[in-house]
RODO-2510 file (C-alpha; in nm, 4 decimals, decimal comma):
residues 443
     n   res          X          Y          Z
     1     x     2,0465    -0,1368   -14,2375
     2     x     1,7019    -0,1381   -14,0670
     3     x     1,6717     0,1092   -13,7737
     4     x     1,5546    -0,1504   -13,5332
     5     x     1,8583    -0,3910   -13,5962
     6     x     2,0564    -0,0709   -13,5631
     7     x     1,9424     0,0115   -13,2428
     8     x     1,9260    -0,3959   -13,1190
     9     x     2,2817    -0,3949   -13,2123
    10     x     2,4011    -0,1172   -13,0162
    11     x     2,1755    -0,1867   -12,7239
    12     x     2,3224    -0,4922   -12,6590
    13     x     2,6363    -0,3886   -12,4830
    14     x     2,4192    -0,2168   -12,2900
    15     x     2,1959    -0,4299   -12,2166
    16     x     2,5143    -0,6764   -12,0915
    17     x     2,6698    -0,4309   -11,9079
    18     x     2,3701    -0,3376   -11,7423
    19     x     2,2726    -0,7115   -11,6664
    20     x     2,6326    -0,8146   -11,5027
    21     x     2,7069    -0,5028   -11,3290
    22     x     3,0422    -0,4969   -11,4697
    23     x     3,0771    -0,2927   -11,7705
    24     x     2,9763    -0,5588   -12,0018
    25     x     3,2224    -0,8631   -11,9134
    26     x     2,9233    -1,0558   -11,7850
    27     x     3,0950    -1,1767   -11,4498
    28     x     2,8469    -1,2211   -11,1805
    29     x     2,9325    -1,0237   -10,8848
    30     x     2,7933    -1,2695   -10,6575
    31     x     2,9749    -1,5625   -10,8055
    32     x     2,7533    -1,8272   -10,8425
    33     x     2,9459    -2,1137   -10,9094
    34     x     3,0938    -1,9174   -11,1902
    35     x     2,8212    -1,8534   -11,3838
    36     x     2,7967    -1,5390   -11,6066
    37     x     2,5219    -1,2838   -11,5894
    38     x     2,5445    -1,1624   -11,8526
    39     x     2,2992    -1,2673   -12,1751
    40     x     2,4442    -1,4480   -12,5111
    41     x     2,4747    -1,1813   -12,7337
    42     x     2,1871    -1,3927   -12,9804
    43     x     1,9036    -1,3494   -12,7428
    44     x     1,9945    -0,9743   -12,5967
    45     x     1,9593    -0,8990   -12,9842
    46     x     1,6525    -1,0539   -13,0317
    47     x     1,4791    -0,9583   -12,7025
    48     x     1,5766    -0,5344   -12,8197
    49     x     1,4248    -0,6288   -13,1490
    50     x     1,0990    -0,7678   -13,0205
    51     x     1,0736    -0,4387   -12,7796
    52     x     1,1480    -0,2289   -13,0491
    53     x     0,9334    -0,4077   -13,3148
    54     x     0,6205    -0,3771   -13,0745
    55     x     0,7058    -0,0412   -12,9170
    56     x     0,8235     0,1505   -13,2502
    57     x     0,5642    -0,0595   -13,5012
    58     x     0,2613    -0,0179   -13,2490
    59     x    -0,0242     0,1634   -13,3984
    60     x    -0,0893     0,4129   -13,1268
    61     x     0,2588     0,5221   -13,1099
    62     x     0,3959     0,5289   -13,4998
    63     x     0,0451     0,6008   -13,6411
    64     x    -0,0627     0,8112   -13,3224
    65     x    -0,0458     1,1379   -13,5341
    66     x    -0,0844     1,0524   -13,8872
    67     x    -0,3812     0,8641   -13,8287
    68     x    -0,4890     1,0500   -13,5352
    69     x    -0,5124     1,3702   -13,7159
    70     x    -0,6542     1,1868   -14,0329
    71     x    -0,9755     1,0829   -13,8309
    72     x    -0,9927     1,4123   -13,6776
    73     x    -0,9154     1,6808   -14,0324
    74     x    -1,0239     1,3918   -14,2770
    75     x    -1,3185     1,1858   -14,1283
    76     x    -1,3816     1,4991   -13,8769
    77     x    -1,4454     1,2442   -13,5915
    78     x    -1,4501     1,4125   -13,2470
    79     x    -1,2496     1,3318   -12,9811
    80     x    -1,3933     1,0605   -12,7962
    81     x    -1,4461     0,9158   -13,1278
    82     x    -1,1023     0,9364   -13,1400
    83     x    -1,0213     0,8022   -12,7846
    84     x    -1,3413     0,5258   -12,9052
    85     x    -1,1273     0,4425   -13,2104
    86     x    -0,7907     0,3538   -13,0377
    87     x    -0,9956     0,1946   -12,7494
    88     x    -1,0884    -0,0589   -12,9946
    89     x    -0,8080    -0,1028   -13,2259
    90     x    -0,5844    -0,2162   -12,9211
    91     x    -0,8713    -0,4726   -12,8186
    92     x    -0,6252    -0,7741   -12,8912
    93     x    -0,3540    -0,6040   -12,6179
    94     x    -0,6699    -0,6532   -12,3509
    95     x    -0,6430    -1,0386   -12,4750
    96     x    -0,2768    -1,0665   -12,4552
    97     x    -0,2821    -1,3299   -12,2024
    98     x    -0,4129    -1,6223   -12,4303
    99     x    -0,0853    -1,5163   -12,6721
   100     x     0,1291    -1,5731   -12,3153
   101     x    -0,0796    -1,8842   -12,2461
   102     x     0,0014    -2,0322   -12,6662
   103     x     0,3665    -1,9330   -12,5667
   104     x     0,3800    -2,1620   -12,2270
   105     x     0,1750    -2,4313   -12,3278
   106     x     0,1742    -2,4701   -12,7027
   107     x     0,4661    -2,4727   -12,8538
   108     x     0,5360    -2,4116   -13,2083
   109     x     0,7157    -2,6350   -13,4083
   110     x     0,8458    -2,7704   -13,0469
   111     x     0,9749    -2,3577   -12,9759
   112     x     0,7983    -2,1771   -12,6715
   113     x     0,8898    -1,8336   -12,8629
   114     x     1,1061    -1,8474   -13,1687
   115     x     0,8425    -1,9644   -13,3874
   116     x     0,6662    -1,6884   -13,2493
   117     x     0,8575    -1,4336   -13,2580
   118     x     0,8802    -1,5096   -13,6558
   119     x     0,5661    -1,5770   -13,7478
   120     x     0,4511    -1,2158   -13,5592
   121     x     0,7019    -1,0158   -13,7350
   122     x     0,5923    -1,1536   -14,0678
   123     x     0,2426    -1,1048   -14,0354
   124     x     0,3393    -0,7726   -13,8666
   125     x     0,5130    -0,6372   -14,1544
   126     x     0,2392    -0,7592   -14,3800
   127     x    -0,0123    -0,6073   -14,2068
   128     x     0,1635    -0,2585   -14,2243
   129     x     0,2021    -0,2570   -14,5697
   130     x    -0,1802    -0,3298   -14,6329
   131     x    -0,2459     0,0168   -14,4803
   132     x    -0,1560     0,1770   -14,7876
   133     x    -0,4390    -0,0122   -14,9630
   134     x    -0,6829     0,0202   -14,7149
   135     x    -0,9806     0,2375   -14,7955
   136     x    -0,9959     0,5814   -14,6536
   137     x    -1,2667     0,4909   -14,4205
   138     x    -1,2731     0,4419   -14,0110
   139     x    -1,4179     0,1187   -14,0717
   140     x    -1,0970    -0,0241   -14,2712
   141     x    -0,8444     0,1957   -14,0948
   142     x    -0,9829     0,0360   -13,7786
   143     x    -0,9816    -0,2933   -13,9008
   144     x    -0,5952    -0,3049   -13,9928
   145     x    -0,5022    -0,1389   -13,6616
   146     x    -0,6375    -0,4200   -13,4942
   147     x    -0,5123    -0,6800   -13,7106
   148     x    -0,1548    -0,5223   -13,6683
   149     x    -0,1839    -0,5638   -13,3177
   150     x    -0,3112    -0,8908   -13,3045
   151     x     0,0299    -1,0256   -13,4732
   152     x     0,2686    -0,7397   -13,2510
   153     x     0,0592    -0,8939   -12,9247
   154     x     0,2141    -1,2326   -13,0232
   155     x     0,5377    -1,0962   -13,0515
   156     x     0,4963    -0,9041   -12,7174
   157     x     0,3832    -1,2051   -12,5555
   158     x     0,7028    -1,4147   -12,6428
   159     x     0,9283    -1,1511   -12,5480
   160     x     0,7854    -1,0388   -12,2595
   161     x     0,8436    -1,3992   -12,1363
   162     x     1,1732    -1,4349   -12,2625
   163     x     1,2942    -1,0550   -12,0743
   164     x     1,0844    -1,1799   -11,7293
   165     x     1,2574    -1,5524   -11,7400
   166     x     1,6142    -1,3608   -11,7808
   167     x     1,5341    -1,1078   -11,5278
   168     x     1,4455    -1,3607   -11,2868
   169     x     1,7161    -1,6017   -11,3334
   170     x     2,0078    -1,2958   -11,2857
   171     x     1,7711    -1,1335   -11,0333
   172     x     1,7640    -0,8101   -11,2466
   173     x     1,4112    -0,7612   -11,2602
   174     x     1,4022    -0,3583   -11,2118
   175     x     1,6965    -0,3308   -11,4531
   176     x     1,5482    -0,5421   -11,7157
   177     x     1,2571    -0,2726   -11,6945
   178     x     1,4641    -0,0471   -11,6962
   179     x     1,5972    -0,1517   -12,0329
   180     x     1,2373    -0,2470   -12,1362
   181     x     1,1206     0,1859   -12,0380
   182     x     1,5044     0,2916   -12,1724
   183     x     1,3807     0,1051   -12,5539
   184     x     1,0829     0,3169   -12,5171
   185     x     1,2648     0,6206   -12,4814
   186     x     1,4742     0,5831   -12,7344
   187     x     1,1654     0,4315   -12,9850
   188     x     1,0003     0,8026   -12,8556
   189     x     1,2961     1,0038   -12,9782
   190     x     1,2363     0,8723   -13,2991
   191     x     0,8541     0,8356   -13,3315
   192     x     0,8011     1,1320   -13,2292
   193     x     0,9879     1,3216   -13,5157
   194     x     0,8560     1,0485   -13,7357
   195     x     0,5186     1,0621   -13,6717
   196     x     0,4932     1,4656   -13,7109
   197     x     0,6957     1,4258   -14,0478
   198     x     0,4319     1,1118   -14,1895
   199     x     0,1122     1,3303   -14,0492
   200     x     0,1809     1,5732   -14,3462
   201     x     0,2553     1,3152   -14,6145
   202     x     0,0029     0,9864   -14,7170
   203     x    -0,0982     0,6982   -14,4869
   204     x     0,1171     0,5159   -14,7689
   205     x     0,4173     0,6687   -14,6201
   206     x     0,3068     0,5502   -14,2544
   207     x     0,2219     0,2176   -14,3717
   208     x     0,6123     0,1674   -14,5488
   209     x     0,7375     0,2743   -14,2240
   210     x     0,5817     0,0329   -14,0206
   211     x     0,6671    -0,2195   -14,1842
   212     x     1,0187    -0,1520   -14,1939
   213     x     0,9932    -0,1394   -13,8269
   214     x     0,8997    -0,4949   -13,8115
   215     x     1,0916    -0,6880   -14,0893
   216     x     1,3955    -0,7404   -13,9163
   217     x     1,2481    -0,9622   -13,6097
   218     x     1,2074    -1,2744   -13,8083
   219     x     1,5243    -1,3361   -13,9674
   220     x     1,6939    -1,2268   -13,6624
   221     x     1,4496    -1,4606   -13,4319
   222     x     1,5552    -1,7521   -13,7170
   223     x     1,8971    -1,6780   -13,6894
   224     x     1,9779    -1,5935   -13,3315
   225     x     1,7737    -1,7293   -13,0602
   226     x     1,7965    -2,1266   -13,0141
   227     x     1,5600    -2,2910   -12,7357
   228     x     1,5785    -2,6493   -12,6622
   229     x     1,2285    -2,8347   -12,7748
   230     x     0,9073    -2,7421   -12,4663
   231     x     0,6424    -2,9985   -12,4029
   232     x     0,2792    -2,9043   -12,3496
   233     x     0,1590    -2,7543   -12,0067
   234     x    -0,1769    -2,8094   -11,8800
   235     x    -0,4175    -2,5231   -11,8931
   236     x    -0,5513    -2,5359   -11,5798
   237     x    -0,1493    -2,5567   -11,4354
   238     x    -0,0826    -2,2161   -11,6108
   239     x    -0,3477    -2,0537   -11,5245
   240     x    -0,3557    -2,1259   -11,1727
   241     x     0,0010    -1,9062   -11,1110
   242     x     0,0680    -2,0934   -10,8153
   243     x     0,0297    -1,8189   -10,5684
   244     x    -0,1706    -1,4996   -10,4868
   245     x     0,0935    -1,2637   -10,5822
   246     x     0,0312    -1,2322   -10,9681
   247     x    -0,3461    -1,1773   -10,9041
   248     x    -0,2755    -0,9131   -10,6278
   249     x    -0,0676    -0,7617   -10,8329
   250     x    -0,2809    -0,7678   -11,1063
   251     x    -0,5640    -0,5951   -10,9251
   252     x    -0,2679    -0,3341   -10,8713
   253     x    -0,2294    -0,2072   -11,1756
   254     x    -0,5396    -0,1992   -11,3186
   255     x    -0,6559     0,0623   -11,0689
   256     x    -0,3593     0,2739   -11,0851
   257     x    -0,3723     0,3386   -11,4339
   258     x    -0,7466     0,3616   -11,4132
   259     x    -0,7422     0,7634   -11,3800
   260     x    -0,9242     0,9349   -11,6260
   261     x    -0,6519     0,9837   -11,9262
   262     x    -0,5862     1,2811   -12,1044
   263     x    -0,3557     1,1902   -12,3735
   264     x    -0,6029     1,2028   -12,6365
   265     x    -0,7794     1,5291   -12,4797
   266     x    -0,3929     1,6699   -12,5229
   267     x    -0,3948     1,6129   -12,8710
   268     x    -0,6981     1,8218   -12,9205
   269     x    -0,5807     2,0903   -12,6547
   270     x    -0,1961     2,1112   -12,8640
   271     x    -0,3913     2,1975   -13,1997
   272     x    -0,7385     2,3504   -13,1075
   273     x    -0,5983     2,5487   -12,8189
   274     x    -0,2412     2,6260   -12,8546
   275     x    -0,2803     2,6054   -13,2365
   276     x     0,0207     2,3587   -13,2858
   277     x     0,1488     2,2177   -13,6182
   278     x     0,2127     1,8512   -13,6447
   279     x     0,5588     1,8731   -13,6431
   280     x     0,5810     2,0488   -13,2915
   281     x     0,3653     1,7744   -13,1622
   282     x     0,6268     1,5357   -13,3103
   283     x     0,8982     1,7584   -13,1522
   284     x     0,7049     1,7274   -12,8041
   285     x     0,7134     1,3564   -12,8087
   286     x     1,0589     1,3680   -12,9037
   287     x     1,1227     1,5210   -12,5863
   288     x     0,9249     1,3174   -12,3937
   289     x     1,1105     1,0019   -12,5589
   290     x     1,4206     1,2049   -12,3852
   291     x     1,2727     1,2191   -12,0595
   292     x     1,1706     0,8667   -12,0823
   293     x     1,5719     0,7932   -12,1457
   294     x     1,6701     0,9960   -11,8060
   295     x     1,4023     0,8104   -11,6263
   296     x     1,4709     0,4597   -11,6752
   297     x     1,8825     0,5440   -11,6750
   298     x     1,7615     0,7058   -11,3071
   299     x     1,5915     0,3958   -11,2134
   300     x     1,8888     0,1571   -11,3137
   301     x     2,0778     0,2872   -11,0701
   302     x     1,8233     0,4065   -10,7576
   303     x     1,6619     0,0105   -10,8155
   304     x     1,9861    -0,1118   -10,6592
   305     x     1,9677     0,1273   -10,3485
   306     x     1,6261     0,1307   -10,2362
   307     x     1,3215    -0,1429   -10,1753
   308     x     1,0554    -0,1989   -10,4125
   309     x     0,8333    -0,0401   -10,1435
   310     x     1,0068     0,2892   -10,1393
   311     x     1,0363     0,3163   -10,5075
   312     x     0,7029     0,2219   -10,5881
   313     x     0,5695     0,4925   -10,3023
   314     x     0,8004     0,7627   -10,4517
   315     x     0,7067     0,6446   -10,7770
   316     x     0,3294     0,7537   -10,7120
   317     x     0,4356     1,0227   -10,5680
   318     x     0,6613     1,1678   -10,8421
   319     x     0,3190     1,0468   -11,0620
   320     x     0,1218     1,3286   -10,8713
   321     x     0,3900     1,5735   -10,9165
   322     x     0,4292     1,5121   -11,2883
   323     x     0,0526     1,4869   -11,3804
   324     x    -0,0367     1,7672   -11,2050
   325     x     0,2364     2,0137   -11,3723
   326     x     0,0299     1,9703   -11,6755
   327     x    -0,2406     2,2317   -11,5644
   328     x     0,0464     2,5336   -11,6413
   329     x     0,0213     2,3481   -12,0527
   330     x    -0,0609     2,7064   -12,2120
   331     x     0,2146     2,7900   -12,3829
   332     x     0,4950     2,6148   -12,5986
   333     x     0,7706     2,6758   -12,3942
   334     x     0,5378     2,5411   -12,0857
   335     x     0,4860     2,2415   -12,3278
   336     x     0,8188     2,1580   -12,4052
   337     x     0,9529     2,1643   -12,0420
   338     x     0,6347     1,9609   -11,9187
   339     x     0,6863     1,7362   -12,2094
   340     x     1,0518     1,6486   -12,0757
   341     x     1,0068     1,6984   -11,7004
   342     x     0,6644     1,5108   -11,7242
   343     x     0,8139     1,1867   -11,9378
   344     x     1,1355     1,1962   -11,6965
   345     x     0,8735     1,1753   -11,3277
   346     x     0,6274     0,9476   -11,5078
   347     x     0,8747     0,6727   -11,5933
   348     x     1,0325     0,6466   -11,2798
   349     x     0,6225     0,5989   -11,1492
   350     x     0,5330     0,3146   -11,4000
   351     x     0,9203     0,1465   -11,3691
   352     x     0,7960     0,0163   -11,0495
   353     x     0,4992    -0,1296   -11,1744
   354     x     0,6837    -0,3147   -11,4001
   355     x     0,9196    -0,4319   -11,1521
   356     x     0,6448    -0,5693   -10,9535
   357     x     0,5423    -0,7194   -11,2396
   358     x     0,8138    -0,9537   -11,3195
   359     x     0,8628    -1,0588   -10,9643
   360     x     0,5459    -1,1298   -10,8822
   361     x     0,5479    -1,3881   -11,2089
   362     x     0,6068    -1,7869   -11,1371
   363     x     0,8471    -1,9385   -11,3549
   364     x     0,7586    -2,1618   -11,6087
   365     x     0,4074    -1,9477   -11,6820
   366     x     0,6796    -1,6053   -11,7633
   367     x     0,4739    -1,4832   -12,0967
   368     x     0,1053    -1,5713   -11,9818
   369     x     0,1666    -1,4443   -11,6347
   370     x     0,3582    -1,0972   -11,7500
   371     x     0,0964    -1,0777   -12,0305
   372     x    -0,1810    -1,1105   -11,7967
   373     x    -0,0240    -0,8489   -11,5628
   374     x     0,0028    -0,5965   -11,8570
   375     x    -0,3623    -0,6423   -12,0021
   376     x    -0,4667    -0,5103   -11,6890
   377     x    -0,2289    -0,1920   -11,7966
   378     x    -0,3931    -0,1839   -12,1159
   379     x    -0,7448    -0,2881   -12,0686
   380     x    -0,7565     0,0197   -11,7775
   381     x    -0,6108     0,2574   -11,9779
   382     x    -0,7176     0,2499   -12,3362
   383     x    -1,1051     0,0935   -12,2273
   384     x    -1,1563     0,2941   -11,9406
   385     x    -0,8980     0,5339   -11,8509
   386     x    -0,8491     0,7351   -12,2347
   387     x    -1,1820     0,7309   -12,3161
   388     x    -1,3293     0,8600   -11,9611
   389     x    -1,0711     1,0863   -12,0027
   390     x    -1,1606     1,2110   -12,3544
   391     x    -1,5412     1,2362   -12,2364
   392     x    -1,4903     1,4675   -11,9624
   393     x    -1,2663     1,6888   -12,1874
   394     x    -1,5606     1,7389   -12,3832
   395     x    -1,7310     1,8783   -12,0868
   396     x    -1,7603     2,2643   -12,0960
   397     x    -1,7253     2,2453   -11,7161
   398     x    -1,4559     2,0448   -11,6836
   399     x    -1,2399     2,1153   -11,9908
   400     x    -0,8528     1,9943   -12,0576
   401     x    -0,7322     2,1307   -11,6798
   402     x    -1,0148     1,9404   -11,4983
   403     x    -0,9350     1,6576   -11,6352
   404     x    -0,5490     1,6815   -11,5426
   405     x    -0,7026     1,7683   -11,1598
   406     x    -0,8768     1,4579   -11,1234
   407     x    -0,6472     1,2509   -11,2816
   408     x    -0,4185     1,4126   -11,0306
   409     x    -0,6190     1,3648   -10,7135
   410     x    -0,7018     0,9557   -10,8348
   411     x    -0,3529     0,9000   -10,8845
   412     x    -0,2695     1,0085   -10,4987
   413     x    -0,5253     0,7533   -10,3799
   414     x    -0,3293     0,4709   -10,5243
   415     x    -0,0900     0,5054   -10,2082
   416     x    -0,3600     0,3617   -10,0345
   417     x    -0,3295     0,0000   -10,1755
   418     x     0,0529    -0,0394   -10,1595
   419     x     0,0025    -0,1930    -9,8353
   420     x    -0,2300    -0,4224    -9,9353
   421     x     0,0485    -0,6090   -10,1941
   422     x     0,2790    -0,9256   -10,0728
   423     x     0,5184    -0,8118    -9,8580
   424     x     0,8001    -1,0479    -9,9762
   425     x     0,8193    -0,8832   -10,3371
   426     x     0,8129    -0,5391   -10,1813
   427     x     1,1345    -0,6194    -9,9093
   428     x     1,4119    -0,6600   -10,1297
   429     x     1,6584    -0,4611   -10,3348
   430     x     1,7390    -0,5096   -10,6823
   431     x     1,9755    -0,7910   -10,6964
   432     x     1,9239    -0,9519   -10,2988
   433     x     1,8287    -1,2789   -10,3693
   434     x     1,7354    -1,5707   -10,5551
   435     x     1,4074    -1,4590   -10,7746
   436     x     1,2920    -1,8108   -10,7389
   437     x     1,2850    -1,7945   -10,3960
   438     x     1,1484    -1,4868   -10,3631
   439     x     0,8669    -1,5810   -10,5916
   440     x     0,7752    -1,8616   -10,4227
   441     x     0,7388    -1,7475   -10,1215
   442     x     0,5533    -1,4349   -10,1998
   443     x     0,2350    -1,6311   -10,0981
***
């Protein structure tokens, strides 16, 4: 069986018993008129496919070291050519709006997301098998990476709107992203491992295992989720969002993840520097996929307890912390406990962002408006953010640790805009009110 129906199989008691509160018997605490919480078993399926299918099967993660280490040992590119590679292979994630906008107002075949959903898995697969016939060169390899991402952007785009329309409709928003970071960390555990293991074997090997990743979405999109037909939506209705809120938020994110990024300079300082294989860089990630698991479980339960507010100001806060830890990377054992303290403070920063995220999102525009939200992720930090990043590594002056200190100090100065976001997404608790209501009036 397919890892990622494996994993979409077992996640979905979960992912019920984390939506209803209740251990799984999808009773709504609140009763509302009886109706459950919880999600048909059909769609929870399909939504942890589509997260792991575009999580797992995304370039930058699965590929991250086998082709990241075949541009730099093969094609001897440096690293911002490295950082300039990625920057452009993930160009259709900085477009990922217009696949939200063809999800909201053009349906397929009369489906807002289940034609989607399998014609992006299809071409996905396809996509990752032509790696293993693609020329050598940085010119093809580039080529597929974007192409791959093209067809996992549609697939993001549908289930992105799918998760936000659930999450607002059971008022789960923060545990929904939970469940979105807690797929991550799982996807890490595994990619990590993975991508260490195909860095010292043929892309052919990488390119089989990306497709596997994303073969099981369509049949389990044709046989699971069932929408009623959508009409058309005006343009200009859909992109308006109705309110401020989206574009505030918007604004948001794109500057806090606009720090100068040093994920690709960390590549370079793990084997130039501390003269690591690729398997202990795969090992490193694993950890950090473990991390990632303790963070979002963490956030799950403190989303309940505090405001937005507080959690996303301790969330920048524990961002400081666990960015600037990474000065003391000089040694293995200070890389493995970074790797796993690191992963565990950094997703309970970003959880909040993606919190914000799905409230601040009208209903009826779910996929364009979340989509539009998260470009604004992506476009900061794989245009701006990595490559700035890998340019000032390359800096004798600066170097691997100056680059972690100003990344540090940029990330404190984000506390500075919190109070310049709508107040009425900020207020509430997980789970205190109706998201509609909050929505609309977060004006």
């Amino acid at each position: 069986m397919p890892l990622t129906f494996q994993v979409a199989i077992f996640t979905t008691p979960i992912y019920h018993a984390r939506m209803s509160g209740d251990g799984g018997r999808g009773v709504d605490a609140r009763a509302r008129g009886g109706e459950s919480s919880g999600l048909p078993r059909g769609p929870a399926a399909v939504i942890g496919t589509g997260l792991l299918v575009t999580s797992l099967g995304w370039p930058a993660l699965l590929a991250r070291l086998p082709l990241g280490l075949f541009l730099k040992n093969r094609l001897h590119l440096g690293a911002a050519d490295v950082a300039a590679f990625w920057a452009v292979g993930t160009v259709a994630w900085y477009a990922k709006p217009l696949a939200g906008l063809l999800c909201d107002g053009v349906p397929l075949f009369g489906s807002r997301r289940r034609a989607y959903l399998i014609a992006g898995g299809i071409a996905a697969a396809a996509l990752w098998g032509a790696l293993a016939l693609a020329p050598p060169t940085r010119g093809a390899l580039l080529a597929l990476v974007v192409a791959i991402n093209v067809a996992l952007v549609i697939v993001s785009a549908a289930v992105g709107g799918l998760l936000v329309a659930e999450g607002q409709r059971h008022a789960a928003t923060g545990r929904f992203s939970g469940l979105r970071l807690g797929i991550d960390g799982a996807v890490a555990l595994v990619a990590g491992p993975l991508g260490g293991w195909l860095a010292t074997r043929a892309l052919g090997w990488t390119a089989a295992a990306g497709a596997a990743v994303a073969l099981p979405l369509a049949p389990l999109a044709w046989a699971f989720l069932r929408e009623p037909p959508a009409p058309r939506r005006r343009l200009a209705e859909l992109l308006s969002l109705r309110s401020r809120a989206p574009w505030l938020v918007l604004a948001f994110v794109f500057v806090a993840y606009l720090p100068p990024g040093f994920q690709t300079a960390l590549l370079f300082h793990q084997q130039d520097t501390l003269g690591l294989d690729a398997r202990t860089m795969g090992y490193l990630q694993l950890l950090a996929g473990a991390g990632a698991l303790i963070g979002a479980a963490i956030y799950v339960r403190v989303c309940r307890r505090f405001t937005l507010r507080a959690l996303l100001v301790g969330g920048i806060v524990l961002n400081v912390v666990g960015t600037v830890i990474y000065v003391r990377y000089d040694t293995l054992a200070a890389a493995q406990a970074i790797s796993l303290v690191g992963a565990v403070l950094g997703t309970l920063a970003v959880l909040p962002y993606y919190d914000l995220a799905a409230r601040a999102v009208p209903s009826g525009g779910e996929s364009f408006g979340y989509a539009l939200i998260l470009s604004a992720q992506n476009i900061a930090s794989f245009a701006v953010s990595e490559p700035l990043g890998a340019y000032l590594y390359g800096l004798p002056a600066i170097g691997f640790t100056g680059v972690v200190w100003i990344n540090t100090a940029a990330t404190a100065a984000v506390l500075l805009l919190v109070p310049l976001l709508p107040a009425a997404l900020l207020v509430r608790r997980e789970g205190e009110g109706e998201g509609d209501g909050e929505r609309e009036r977060a004006t």
